[in-house]
C-alpha atoms as a printed R data frame, in Angstrom:
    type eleno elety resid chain resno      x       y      z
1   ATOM     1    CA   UNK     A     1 72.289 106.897 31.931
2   ATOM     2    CA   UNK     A     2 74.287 103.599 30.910
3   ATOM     3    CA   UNK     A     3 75.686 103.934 27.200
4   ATOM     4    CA   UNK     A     4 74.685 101.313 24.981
5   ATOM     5    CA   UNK     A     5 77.732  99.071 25.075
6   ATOM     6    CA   UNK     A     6 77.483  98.531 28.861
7   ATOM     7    CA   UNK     A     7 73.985  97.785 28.850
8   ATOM     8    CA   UNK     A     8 74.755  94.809 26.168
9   ATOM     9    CA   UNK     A     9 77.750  94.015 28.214
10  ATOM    10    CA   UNK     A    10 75.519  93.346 31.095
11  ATOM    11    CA   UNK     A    11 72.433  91.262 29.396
12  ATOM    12    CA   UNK     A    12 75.592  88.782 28.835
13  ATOM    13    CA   UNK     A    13 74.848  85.824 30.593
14  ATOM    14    CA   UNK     A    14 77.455  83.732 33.019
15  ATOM    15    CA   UNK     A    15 77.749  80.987 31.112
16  ATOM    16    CA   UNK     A    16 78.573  83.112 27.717
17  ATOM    17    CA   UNK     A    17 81.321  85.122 29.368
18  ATOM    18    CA   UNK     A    18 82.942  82.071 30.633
19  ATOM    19    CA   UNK     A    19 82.944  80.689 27.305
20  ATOM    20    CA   UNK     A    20 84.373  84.204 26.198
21  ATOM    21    CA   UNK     A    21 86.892  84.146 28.316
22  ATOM    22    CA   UNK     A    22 87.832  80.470 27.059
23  ATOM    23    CA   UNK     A    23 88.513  81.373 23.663
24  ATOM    24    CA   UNK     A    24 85.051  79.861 22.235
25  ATOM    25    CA   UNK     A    25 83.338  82.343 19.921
26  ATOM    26    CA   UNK     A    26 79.754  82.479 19.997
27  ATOM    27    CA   UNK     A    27 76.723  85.068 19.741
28  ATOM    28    CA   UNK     A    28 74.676  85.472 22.973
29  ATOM    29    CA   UNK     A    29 71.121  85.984 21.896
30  ATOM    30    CA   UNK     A    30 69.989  86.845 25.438
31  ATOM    31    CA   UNK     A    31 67.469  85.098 27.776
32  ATOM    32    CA   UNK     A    32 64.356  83.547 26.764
33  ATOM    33    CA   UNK     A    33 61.077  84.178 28.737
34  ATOM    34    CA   UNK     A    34 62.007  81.613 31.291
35  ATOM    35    CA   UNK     A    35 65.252  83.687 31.919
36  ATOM    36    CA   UNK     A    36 67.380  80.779 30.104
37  ATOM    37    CA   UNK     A    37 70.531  81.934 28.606
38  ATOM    38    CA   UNK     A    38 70.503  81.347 24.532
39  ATOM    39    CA   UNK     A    39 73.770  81.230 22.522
40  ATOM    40    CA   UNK     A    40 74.154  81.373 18.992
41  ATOM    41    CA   UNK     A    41 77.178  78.800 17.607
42  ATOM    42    CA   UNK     A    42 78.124  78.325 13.797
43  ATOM    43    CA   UNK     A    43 78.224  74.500 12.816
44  ATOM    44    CA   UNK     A    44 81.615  74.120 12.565
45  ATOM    45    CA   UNK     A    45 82.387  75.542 16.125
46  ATOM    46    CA   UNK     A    46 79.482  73.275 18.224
47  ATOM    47    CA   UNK     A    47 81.381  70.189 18.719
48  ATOM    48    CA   UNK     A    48 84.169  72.101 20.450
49  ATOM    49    CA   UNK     A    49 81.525  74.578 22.249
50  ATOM    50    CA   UNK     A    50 79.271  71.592 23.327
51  ATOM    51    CA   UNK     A    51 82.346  69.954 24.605
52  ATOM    52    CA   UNK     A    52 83.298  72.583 27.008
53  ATOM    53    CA   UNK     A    53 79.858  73.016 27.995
54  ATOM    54    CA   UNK     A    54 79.939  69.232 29.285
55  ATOM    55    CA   UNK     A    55 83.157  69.993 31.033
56  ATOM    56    CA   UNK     A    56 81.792  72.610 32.992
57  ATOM    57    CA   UNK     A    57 78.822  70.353 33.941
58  ATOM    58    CA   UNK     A    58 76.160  70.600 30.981
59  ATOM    59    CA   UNK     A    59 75.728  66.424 31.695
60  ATOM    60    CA   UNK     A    60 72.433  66.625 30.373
61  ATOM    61    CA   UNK     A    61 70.394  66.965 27.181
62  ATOM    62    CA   UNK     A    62 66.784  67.628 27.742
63  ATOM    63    CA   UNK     A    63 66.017  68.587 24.509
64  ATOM    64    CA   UNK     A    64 67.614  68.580 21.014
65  ATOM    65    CA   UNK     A    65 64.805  69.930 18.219
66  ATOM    66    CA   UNK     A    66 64.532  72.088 15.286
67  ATOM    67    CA   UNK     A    67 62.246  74.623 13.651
68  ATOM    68    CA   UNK     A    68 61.898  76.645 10.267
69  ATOM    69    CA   UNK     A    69 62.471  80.529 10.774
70  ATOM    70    CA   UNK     A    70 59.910  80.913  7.763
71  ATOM    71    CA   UNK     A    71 59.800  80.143  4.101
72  ATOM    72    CA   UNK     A    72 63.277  81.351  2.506
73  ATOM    73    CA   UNK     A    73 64.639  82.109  5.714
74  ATOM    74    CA   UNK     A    74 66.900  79.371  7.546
75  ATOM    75    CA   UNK     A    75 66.301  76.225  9.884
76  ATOM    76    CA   UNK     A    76 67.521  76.058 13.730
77  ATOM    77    CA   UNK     A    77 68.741  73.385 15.446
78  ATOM    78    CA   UNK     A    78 68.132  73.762 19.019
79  ATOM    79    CA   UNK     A    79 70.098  72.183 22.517
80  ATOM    80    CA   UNK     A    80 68.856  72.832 25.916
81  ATOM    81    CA   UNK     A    81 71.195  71.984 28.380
82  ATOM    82    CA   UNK     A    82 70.969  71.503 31.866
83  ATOM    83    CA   UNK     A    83 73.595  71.143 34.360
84  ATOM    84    CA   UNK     A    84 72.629  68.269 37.138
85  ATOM    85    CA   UNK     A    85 74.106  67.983 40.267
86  ATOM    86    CA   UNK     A    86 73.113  66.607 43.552
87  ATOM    87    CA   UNK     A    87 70.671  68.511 45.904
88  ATOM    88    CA   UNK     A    88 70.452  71.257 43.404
89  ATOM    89    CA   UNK     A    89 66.675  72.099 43.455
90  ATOM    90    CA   UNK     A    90 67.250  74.664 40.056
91  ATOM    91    CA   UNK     A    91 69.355  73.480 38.079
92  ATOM    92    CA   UNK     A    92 71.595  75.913 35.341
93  ATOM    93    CA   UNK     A    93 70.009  75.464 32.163
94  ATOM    94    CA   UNK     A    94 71.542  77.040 28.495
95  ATOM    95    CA   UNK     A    95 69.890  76.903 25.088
96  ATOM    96    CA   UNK     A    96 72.313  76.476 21.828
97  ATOM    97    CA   UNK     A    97 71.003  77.678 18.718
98  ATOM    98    CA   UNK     A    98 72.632  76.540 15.544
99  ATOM    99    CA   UNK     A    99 71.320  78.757 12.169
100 ATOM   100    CA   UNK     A   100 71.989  76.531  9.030
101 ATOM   101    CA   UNK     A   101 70.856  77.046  5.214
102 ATOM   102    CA   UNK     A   102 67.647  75.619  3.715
103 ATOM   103    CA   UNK     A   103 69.514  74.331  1.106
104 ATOM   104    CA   UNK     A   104 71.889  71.295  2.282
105 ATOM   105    CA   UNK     A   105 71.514  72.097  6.285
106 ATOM   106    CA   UNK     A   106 73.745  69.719  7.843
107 ATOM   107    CA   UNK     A   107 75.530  70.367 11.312
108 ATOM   108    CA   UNK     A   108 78.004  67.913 13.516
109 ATOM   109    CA   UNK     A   109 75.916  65.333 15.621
110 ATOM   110    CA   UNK     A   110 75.962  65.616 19.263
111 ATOM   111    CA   UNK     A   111 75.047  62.394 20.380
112 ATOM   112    CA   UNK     A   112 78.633  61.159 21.123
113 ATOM   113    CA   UNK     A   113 78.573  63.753 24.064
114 ATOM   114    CA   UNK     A   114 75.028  63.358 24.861
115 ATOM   115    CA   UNK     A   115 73.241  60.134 23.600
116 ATOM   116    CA   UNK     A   116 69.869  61.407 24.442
117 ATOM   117    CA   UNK     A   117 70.321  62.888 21.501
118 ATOM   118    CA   UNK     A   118 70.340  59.867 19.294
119 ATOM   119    CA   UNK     A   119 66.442  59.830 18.435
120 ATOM   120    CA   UNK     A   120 65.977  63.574 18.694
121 ATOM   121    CA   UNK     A   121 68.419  64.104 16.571
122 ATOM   122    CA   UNK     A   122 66.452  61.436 14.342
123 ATOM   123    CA   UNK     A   123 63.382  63.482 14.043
124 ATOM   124    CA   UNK     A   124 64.704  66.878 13.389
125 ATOM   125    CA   UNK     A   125 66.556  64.879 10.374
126 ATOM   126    CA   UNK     A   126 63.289  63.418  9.432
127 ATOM   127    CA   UNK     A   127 60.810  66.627 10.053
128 ATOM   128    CA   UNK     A   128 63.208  69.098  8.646
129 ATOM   129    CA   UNK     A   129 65.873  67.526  6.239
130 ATOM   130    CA   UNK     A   130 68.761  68.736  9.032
131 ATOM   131    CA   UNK     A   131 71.722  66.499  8.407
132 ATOM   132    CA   UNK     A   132 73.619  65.342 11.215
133 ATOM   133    CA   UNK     A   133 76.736  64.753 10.179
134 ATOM   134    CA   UNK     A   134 78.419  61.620 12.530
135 ATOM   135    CA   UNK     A   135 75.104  60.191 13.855
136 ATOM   136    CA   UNK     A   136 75.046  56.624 14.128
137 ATOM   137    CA   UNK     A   137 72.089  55.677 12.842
138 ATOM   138    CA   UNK     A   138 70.213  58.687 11.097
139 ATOM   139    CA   UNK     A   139 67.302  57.808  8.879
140 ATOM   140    CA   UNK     A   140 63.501  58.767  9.080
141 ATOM   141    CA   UNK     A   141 61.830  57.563 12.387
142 ATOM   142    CA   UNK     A   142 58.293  59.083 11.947
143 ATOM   143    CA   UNK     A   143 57.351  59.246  7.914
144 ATOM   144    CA   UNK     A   144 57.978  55.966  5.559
145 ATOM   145    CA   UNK     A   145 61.777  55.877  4.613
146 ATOM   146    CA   UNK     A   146 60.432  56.639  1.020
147 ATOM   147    CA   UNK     A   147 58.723  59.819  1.779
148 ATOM   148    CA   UNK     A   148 59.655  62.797 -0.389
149 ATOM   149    CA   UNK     A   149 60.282  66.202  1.503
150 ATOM   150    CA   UNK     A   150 60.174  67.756  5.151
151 ATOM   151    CA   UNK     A   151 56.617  67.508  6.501
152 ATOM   152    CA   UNK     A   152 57.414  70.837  9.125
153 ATOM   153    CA   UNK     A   153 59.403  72.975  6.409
154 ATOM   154    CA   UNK     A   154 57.163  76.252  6.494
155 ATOM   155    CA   UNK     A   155 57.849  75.823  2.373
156 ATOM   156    CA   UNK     A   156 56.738  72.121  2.344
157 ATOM   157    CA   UNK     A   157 53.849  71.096 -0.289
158 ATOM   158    CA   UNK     A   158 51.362  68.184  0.617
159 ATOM   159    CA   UNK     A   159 51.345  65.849 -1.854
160 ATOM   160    CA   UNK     A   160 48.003  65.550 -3.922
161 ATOM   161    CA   UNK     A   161 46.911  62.104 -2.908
162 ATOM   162    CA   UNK     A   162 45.852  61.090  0.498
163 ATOM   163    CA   UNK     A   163 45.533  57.328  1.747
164 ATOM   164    CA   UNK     A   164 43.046  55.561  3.524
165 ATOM   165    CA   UNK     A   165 44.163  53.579  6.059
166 ATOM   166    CA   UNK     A   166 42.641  50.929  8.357
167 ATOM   167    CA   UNK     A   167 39.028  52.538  7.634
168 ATOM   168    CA   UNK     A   168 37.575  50.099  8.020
């Protein structure tokens, strides 16, 4: 039987040990149902962390997005990665996960290493009140600039009125 510690020491994915064994502090959370490795980094540590993981060969950003853990509980800012190279038919792919407070969230922006994440970045600002601290240009992209709240907050209240538009 394998004790407890050596079976956690094993679910340890590649790409967290070498960041282990670089000095970057992180959480592994394990692998998703697709088998991608997910790693849990605190806010102030992602710039740094997302940095190395560039300069290993993370050159791309598929997908930057957020989501609400539940009502109380905290928001997630999410990074998959993916590491493209030439004739490489599957690619290495990691998953960042960033845990931030429901009150003032706000977490560095990535898009100065990736810029795919300019507009992604954009909606998880507008849909969950994430700030990115260091984006360019963040301000609401889907809701009217003078919308109140977070429409995807798990917490969020419609308001009482409802519009008509182009009806007719």
């Amino acid at each position: 039987m394998v004790p407890a510690e050596t079976a956690a020491v094993d679910s340890v994915g590649t790409i967290s040990k070498w960041l282990t064994q670089n000095g970057f502090e992180h959480d592994s959370l394990g692998a998703d149902a697709s088998g991608v490795e997910m790693l849990k980094v605190e806010p102030e540590f992602l710039i740094p962390f997302s940095t190395a993981l560039y300069a290993y060969g993370f050159n791309y950003l598929q997908c930057q997005g957020a989501y609400d853990a539940g009502p109380g509980d905290q928001l997630v800012s999410f990074y998959h990665l993916i590491k493209l190279r030439d004739r490489a038919d599957r690619p290495e792919e990691v998953r960042i996960k960033v845990f931030l407070p429901r009150e003032n969230p706000r977490v560095p922006s990535v898009y100065w290493i990736w810029k795919t994440a300019d507009w992604q970045e954009r909606e998880s600002y507008d849909m969950y009140g994430i700030i990115y601290e260091g984006h360019p240009n963040l301000k609401r992209i889907l809701m009217p600039e003078d919308w109140v709240g977070w429409p995807l907050r798990k917490d969020y209240i419609s308001p009482d009125f409802y519009e008509l538009q182009d009806a007719y």
